[in-house]
C-alpha positions in Angstrom: 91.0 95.7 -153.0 91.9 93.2 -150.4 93.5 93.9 -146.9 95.7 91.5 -145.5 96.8 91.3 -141.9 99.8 90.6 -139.9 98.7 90.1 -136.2 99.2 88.0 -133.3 95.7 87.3 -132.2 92.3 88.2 -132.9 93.5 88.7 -136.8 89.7 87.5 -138.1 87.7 89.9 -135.8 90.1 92.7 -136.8 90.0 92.0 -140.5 86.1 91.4 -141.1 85.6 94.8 -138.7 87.9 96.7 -140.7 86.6 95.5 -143.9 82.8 96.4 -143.0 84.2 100.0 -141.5 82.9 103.1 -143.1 85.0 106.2 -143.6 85.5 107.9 -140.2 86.9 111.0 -138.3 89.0 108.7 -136.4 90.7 111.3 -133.7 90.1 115.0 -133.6 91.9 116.1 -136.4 92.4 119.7 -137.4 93.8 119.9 -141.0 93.6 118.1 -144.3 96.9 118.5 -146.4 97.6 117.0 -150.0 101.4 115.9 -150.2 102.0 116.8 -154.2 105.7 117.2 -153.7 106.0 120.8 -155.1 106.0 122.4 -151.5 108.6 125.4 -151.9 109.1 125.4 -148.3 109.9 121.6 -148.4 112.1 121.9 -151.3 114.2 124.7 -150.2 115.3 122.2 -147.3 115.8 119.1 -149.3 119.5 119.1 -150.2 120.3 120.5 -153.6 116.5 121.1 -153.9 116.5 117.8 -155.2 117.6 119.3 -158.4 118.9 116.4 -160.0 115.5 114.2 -158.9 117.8 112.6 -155.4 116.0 113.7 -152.1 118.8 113.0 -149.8 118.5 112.6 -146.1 119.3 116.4 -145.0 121.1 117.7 -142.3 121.6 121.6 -141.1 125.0 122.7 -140.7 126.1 125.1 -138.1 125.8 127.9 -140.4 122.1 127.0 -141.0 122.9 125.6 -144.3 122.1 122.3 -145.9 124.1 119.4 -146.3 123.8 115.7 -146.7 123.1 114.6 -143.1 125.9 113.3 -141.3 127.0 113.0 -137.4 128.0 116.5 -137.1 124.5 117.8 -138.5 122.0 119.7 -136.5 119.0 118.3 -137.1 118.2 115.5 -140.4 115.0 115.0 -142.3 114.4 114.1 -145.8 111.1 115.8 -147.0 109.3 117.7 -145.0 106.0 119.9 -144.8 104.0 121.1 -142.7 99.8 120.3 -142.1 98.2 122.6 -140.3 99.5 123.7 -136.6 99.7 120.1 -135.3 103.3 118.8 -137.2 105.4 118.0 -140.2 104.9 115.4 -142.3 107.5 113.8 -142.8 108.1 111.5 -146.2 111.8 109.4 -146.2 112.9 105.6 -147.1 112.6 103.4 -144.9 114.7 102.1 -143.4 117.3 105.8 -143.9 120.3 104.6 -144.9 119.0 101.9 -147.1 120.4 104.1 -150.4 120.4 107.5 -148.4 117.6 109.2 -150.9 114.4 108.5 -152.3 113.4 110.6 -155.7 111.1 113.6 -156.5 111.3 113.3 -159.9 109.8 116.0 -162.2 106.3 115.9 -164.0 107.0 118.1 -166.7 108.4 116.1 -169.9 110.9 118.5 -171.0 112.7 117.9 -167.8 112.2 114.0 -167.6 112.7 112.9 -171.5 115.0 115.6 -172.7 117.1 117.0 -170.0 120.3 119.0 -170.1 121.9 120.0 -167.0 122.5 123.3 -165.5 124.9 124.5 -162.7 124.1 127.6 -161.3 127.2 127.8 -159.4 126.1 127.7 -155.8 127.7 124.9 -154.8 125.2 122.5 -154.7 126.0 121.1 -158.2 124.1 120.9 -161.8 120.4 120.0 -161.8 117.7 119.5 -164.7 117.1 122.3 -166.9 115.6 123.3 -170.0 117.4 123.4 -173.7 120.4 121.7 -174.8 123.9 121.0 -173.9 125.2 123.9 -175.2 122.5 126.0 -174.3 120.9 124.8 -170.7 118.5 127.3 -168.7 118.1 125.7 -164.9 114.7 124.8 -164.0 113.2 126.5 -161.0 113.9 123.5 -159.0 111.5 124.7 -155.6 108.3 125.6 -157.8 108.4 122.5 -160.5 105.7 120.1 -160.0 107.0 116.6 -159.1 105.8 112.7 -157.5 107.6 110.5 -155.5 109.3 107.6 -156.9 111.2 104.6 -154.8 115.1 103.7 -156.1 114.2 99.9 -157.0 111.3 97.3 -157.0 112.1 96.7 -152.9 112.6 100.7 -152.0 110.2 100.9 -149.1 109.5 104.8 -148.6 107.4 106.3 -145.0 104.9 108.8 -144.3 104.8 109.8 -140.6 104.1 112.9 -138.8 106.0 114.6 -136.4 104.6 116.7 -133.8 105.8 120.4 -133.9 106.2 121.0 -130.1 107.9 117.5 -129.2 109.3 116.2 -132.5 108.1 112.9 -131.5 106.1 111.0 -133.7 101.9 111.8 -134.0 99.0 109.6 -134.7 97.1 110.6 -138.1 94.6 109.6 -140.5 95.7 109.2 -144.5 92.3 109.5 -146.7 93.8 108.8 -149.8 97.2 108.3 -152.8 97.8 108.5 -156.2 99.7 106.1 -157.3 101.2 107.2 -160.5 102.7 103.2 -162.2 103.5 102.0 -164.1 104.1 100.1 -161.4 101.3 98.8 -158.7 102.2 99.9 -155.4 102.2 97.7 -151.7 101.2 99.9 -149.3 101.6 99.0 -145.4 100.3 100.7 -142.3 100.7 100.4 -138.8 97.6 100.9 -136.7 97.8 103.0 -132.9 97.4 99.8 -131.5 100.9 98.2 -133.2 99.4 96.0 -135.7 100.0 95.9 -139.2 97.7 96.0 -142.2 98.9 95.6 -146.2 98.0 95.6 -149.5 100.0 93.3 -151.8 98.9 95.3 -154.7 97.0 98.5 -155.5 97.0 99.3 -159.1 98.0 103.0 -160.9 95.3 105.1 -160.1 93.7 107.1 -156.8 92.6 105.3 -154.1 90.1 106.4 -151.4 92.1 104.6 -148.2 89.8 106.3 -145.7 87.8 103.5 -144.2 91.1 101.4 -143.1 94.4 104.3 -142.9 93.0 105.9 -139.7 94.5 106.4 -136.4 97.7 105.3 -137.7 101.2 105.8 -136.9 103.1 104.9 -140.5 102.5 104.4 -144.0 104.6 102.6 -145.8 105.2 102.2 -150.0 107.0 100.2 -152.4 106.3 98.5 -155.7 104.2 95.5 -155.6 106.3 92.3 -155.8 107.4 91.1 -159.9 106.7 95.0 -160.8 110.6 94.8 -162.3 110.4 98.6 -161.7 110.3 101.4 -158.5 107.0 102.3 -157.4 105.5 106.1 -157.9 103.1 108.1 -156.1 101.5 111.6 -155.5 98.6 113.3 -154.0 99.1 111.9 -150.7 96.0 113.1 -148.5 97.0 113.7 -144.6 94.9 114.6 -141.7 96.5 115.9 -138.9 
């Protein structure tokens, strides 16, 4: 697993420290969360619930409801759950507007190999379900186990916290990710200090970051470069 570096000075001191760095408790967090995607909370306030796999950048209407997020909305966010008393965390592309949604697509195969699509008539639209044209029963779209997945090869998507007094952004550990493939996954993070660290390309499988994503403001996915597909990921371990 090697780290790269993109800093303006006193890149080789950073890099060999960080590589010879054991796991740490880097600031006095409180709370360890695991971002698996399936948060009903998070879910109810993605629009649609995400139902047909699109988490779209959500505003709140004046009537409390959901919507795509637009100048009029209350407050935006894409997905968004909360660790411990500290904050949200907060997972969206990056930059927003790029293709306005990222996807939480769904693990079971019934729903990803042989889907029909059910509306339930709330106004939200038809999402996955289970059975046949003809015959379609809606999934429970808050309480069905899902991952992440980017919208192409370049879909860059952030993890960032958000402080639950102020709103404004916190600094946080990440201790580890699946990432699901079958594509291998460049992961970025900026560092409290503003400089940023990479990796060009992590294979599928679950990575222990925890000696290197400390005290850091961002993380930052996407496919590794010639993947031909969008990156996936899960399990996202946050320390608040």
């Amino acid at each position: 697993m090697r780290l790269h570096i993109m800093l303006k000075s006193s890149a080789l001191f950073l890099f060999c420290a960080l590589l010879a760095a054991a796991p740490v408790r880097a600031h006095d967090w409180l709370e360890e969360c695991k971002i698996a995607f399936d948060n009903e909370f998070a879910l109810n306030w993605v629009y649609a619930n995400a139902r047909a796999t699109f988490a779209s950048h959500t505003g709140i209407n004046s009537e409390g409801k959901t919507e795509v997020c637009n100048a009029s909305s209350q407050a935006c966010w894409t997905y968004r759950e909360r660790c411990g008393s500290r904050g949200y965390v907060n997972v969206e592309e990056a930059p927003i507007g790029k293709y306005g949604h990222f996807h939480l697509m769904f693990q079971d195969d019934s729903l990803a190999t042989t889907p029909c699509f059910a509306d339930p008539g709330d106004g939200y639209g038809a999402g996955f379900g289970r059975g046949t044209s003809g015959s379609c029963t809606a999934a429970d779209w808050k309480h069905e186990p899902r991952f992440a997945a980017g919208h192409t090869e370049d879909h860059f998507m952030r993890v960032w916290i958000d402080d639950r007094v102020t709103h404004d952004p916190r600094i946080f550990d990440i201790a580890s990710i699946y990432v699901r493939g079958p594509a291998s996954a460049e992961i970025w993070f900026q560092k409290s200090d503003g400089s940023w660290w990479y990796w060009s390309s992590l294979a599928p499988g679950r990575w222990n970051l925890s000696a290197y994503t400390y005290d850091i403001k961002g993380l930052y996915v996407k496919a590794a470069s010639g993947s031909g597909t969008s990156v996936s990921f899960d399990d996202v371990v946050v320390r608040n």
